[in-house]
C-alpha positions in Angstrom: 0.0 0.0 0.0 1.0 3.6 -0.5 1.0 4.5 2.8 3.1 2.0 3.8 5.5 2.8 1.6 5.5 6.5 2.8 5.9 5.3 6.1 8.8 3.7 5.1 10.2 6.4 3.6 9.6 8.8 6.3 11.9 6.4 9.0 14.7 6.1 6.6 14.5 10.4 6.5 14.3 9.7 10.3 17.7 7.0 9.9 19.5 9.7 7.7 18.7 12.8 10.0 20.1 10.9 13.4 23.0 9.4 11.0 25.4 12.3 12.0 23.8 12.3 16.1 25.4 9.0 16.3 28.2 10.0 14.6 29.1 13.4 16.6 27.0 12.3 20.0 29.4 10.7 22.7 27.7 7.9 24.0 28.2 7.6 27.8 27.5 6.0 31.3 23.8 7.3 30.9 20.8 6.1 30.8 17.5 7.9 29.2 13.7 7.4 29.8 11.0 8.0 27.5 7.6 8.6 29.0 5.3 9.8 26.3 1.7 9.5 28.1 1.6 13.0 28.9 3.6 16.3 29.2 5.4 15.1 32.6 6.8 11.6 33.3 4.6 9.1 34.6 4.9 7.6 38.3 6.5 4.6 36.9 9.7 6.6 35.1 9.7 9.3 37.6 10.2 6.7 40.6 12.8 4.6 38.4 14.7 8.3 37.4 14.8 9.1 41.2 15.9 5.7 42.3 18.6 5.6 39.9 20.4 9.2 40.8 22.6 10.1 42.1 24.5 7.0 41.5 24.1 7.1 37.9 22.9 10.2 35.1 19.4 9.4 34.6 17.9 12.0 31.9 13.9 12.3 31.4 12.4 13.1 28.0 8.2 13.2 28.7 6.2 14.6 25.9 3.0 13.4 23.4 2.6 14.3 20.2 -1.0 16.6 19.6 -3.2 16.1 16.9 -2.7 19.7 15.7 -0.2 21.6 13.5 1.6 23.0 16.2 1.2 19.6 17.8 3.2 17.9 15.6 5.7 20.6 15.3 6.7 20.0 19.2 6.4 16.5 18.5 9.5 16.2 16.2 11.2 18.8 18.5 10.7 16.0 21.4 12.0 13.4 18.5 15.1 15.0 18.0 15.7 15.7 21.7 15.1 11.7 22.0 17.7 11.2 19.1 20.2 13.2 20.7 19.6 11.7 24.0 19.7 8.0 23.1 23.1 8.9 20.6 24.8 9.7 23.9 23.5 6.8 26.2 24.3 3.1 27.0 20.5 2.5 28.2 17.2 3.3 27.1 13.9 2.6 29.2 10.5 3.0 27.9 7.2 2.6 28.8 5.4 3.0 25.5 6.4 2.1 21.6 8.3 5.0 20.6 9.2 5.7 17.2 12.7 7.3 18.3 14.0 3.7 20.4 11.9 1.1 17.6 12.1 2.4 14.4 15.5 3.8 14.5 19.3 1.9 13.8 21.3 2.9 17.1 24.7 2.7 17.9 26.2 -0.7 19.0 25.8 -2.0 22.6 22.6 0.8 23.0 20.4 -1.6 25.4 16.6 -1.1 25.2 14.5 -2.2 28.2 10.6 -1.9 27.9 9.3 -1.7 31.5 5.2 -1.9 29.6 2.9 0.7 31.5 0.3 -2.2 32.2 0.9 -5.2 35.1 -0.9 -7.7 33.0 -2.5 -8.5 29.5 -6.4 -8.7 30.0 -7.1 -7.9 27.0 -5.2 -8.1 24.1 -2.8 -5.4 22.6 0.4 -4.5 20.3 0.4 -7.6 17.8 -2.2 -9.1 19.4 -4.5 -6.5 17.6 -3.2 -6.3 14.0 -5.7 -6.2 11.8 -8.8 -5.7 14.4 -10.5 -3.0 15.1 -8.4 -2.1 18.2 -5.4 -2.3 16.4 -3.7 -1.0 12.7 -3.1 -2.9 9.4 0.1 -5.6 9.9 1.5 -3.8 7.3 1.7 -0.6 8.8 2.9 -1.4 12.2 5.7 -3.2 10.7 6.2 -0.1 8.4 6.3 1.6 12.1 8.8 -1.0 13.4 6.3 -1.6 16.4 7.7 -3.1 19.3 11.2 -4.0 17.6 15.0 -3.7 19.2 13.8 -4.3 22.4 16.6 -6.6 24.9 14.6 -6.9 27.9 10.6 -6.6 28.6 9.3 -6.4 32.2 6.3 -9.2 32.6 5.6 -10.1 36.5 4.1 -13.5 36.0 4.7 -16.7 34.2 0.7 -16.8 33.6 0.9 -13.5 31.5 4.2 -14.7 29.6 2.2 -16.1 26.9 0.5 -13.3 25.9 3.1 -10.7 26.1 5.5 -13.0 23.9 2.3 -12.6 21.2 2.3 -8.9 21.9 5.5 -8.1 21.7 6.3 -10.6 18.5 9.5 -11.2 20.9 11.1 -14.6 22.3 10.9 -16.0 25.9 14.3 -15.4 26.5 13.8 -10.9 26.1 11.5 -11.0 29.5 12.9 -10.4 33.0 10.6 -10.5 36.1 10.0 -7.5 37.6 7.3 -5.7 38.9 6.8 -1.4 37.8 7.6 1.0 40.5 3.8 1.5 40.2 3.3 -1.6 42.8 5.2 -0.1 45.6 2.9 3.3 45.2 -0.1 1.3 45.6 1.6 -0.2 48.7 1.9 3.1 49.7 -1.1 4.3 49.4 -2.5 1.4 51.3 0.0 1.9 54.2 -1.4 5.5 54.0 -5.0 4.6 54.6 -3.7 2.7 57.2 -2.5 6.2 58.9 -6.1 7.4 58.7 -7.5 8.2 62.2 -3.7 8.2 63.9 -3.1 11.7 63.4 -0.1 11.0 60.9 0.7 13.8 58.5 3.1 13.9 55.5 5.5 16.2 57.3 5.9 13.6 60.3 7.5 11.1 57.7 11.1 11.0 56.6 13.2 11.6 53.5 14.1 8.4 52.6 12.8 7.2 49.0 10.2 4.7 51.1 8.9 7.9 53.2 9.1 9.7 50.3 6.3 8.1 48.1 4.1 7.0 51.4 4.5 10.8 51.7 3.3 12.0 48.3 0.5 9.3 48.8 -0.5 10.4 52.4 -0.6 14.0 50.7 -2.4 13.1 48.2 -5.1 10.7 50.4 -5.8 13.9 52.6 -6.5 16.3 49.4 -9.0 13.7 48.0 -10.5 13.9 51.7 -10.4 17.8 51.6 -12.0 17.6 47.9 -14.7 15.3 49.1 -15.9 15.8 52.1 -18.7 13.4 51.8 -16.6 10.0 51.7 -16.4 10.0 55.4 -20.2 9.7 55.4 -20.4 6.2 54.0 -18.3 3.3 52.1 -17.3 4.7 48.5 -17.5 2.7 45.7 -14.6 3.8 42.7 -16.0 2.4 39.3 -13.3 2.6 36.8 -13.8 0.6 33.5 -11.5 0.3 30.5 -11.7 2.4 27.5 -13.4 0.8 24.7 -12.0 2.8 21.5 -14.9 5.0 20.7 -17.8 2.9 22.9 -18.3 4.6 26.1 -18.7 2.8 28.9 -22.4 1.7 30.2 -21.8 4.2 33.5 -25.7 4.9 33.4 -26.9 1.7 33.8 -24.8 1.5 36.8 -26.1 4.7 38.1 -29.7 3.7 37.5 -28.9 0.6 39.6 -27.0 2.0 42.3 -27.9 2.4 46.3 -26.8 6.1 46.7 -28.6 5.9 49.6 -26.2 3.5 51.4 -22.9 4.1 49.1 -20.9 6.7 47.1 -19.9 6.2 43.8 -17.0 8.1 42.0 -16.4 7.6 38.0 -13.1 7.3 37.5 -13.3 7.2 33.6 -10.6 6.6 30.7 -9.4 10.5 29.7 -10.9 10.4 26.3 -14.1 8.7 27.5 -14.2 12.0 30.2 -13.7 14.4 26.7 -16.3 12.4 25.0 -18.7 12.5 28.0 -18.2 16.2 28.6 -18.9 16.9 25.1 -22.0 14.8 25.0 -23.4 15.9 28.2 -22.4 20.0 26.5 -24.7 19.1 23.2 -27.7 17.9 25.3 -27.4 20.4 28.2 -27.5 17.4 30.7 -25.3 18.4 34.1 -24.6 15.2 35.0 -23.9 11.2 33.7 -27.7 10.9 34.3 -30.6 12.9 32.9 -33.2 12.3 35.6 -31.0 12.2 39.0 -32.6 10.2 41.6 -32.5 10.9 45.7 -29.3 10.5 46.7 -27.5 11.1 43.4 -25.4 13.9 45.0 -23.2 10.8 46.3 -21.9 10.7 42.4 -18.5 12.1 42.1 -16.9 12.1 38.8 -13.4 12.8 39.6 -11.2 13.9 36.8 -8.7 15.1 39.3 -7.0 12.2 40.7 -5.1 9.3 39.7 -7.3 6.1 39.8 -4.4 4.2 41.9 -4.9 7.0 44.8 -8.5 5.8 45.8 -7.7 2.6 46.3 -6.5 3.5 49.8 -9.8 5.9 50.2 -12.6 3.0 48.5 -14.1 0.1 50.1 -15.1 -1.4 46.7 -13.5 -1.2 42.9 -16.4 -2.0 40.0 -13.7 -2.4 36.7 -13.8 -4.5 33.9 -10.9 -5.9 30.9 -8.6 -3.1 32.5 -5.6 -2.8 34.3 -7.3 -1.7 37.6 -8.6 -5.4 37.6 -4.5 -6.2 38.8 -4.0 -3.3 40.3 -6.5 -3.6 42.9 -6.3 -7.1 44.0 -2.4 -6.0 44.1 -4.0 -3.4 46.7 -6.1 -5.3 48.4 -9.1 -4.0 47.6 -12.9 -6.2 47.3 -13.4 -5.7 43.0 -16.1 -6.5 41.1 -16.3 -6.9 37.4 -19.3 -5.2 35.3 -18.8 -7.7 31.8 -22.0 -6.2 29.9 -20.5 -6.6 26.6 -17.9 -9.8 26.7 -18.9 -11.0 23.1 -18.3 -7.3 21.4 -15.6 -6.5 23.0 -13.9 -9.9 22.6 -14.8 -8.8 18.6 -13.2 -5.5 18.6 -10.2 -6.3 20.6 -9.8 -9.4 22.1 -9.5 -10.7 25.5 -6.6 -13.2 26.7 -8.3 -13.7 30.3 -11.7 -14.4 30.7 -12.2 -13.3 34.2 -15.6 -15.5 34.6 -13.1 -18.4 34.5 -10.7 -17.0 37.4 -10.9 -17.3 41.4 -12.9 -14.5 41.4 -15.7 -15.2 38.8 -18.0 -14.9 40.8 -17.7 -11.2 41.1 -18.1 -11.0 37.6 -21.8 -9.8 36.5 -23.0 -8.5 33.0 -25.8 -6.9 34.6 -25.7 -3.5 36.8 -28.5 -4.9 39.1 -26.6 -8.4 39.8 -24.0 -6.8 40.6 -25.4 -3.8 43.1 -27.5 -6.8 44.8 -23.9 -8.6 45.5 -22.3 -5.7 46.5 -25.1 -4.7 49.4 -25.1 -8.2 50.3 -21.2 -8.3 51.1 -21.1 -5.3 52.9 -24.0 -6.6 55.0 -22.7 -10.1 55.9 -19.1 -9.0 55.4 -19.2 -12.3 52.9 -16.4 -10.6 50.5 -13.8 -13.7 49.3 -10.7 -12.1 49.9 -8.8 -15.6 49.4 -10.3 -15.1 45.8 -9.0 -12.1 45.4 -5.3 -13.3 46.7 -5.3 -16.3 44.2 -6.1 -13.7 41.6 -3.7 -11.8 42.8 -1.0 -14.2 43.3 -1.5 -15.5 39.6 -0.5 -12.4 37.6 1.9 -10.9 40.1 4.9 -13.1 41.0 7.0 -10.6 41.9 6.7 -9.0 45.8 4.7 -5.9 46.3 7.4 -4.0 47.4 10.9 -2.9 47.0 10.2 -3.2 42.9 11.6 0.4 42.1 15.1 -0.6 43.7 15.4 -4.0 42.1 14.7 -2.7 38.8 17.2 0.1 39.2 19.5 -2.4 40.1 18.8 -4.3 37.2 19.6 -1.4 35.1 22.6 -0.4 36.5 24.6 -4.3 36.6 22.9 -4.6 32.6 25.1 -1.7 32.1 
């Protein structure tokens, strides 16, 4: 196809432009991380940076490209900045593809390590998704050199292996087991709901790196209880559901079948299903996810504010679905139920390589709102929640411990170099 010719064009431009980097760029002792899932660096690179100084030059590049003219402009500012950068480094960690570490010839004894921003592989992305909806044409992601020159993958559990080897298109051998620096927030944030009530405040902790991230999540714990003053009036319920590329969530139907009356619920929604909402709700002049709110309904937060891994220390319940948050709560701890209205489609449009009805905790899986309000009264009631479940879960797609992860792979980067 034409396009993927022009694609292939346009990286050997890309080859040819950081031809002379490599050739006037001293490479050195350093190592560079790309996060490109926002403007700033995401908790997982910024914990990595900081555990890796001062004992060795760690350099952050954070930036994504914007669908606009000036967009793209800054874009291939931020590629040439990554050129540059990688030229003069012996290690590059990413989080992401990125066209500057795949699709570009570096210099000899460059090693890549992708750390992968998700714990597990619930559904199915990267090669998985070729030719699906969810995903491109085969030709054009190999055009794009997707997920190539990779020498080490992070994947935290033999049971996930499988999948990521189909992801990635890479061999057994290219994955180390480790666990994101992400896992010892969340054990942060649960050792700082555990301060709740003592009187413990952020400036009573130390400056170690341990105090320092159960710092920044007691902070953050006491400005979600500042924000919302309502959540010490009840058990809060965080429903946070994958994004299904250009399907919005069914958030209504849970509404419509939720006990505001004995519960709080905050939407902690994808950030282009928030856009897409906002828009929608700005064409029909509705204030709120529901048209008609009932009684009660105040109790609906829809936080847009917070990161969904800081309420799992402030919740009593997660609702989720094919996401992430599916690992990353039973990693916390927290009772999660699973609102599966739409297996078959989404299975269709993307793919799923777990089918959670078939796990320990299947039995928290519902594909209707009501089922699943009715279970979640009664275990609150009876206190019946299966927490042994939840561990088994747990214990399958995380092999690695649930702390100390930001040190070990630090540790890993440095002896690799």
């Amino acid at each position: 196809m034409l396009i993927h010719f022009l694609i292939r064009c346009a990286v050997a431009l890309l080859n040819f432009v950081y031809w002379p980097i490599k050739l006037f760029v001293r490479q050195r002792a350093r190592v560079v991380l790309i996060s490109d899932m926002g403007g700033a660096p995401t908790r997982d690179i910024a914990m990595l940076a900081q555990a890796l100084r001062p004992a060795m030059d760690a350099a952050v590049i954070a930036g994504r490209m914007d669908r606009s003219a000036g967009g793209a402009a800054v874009f291939a500012g931020m590629l040439l900045r990554q050129m540059c950068a990688i030229a003069g480094s012996k290690a590059v960690v990413l989080e992401r593809y990125s066209v500057a570490v795949c699709a570009l010839k570096h210099k000899k004894g460059t090693v890549v390590v992708q750390l992968w921003h998700a714990p597990e592989a619930i559904k199915k992305f990267g090669w998985q998704t070729v030719d699906t909806p969810a995903g491109h044409a085969a030709g054009f992601d190999r055009a794009m050199r997707v997920h190539r020159g990779y020498d080490y993958i992070l994947c935290p559990a033999d049971a996930t292996l499988p999948f990521f080897e189909a992801a990635f298109e890479a061999p057994a051998e290219k994955f180390v087991k480790f666990g994101l620096p992400s896992l010892d927030y969340i054990a942060a944030v649960m050792a700082a709901a555990a301060t709740a009530g003592t009187g413990v405040e952020a400036d009573d902790l130390g400056d170690s790196v341990g105090s320092g991230i159960l710092r920044e999540a007691l902070t953050v714990r006491m400005e979600i209880e500042a924000r919302y003053p309502a959540l010490s009036e009840r058990p809060t319920v965080v429903y946070a559901p994958t994004y299904r590329d250009g399907r919005m969530a069914k958030a209504d139907d849970l509404i419509a079948a939720f006990d505001f009356e004995r519960f709080n619920l905050v939407l902690k929604m994808h950030p282009l299903e928030q856009a897409a909402r906002a828009a929608q709700r700005g064409r029909s002049g509705r204030r709120g996810p529901e048209s008609a709110p009932r009684p009660g309904q105040e109790r609906l937060i829809e936080d847009r504010d917070f990161d969904t891994i800081d309420w799992y220390g402030v919740c009593s319940a997660v609702v989720t679905d094919y996401s992430g948050v599916a690992v990353e709560a039973a990693a916390a701890g927290v009772p999660s139920y699973y609102y599966l209205y739409d297996p078959d489609d989404y299975e269709q449009e993307r793919g799923l390589n777990v089918d959670l009805r078939g796990e320990s905790i299947g039995k928290y899986c519902f594909e209707g709102a009501e089922g699943l309000m009715a279970q979640i009264s009664a275990d609150f009631t009876d206190g019946g929640y299966d927490a042994a479940a939840l561990r088994a879960f747990r214990d399958k797609y995380i092999e690695v411990p649930l702390t100390g992860n930001t040190e070990r792979l630090a540790e890993f980067i440095r002896t690799i170099l």
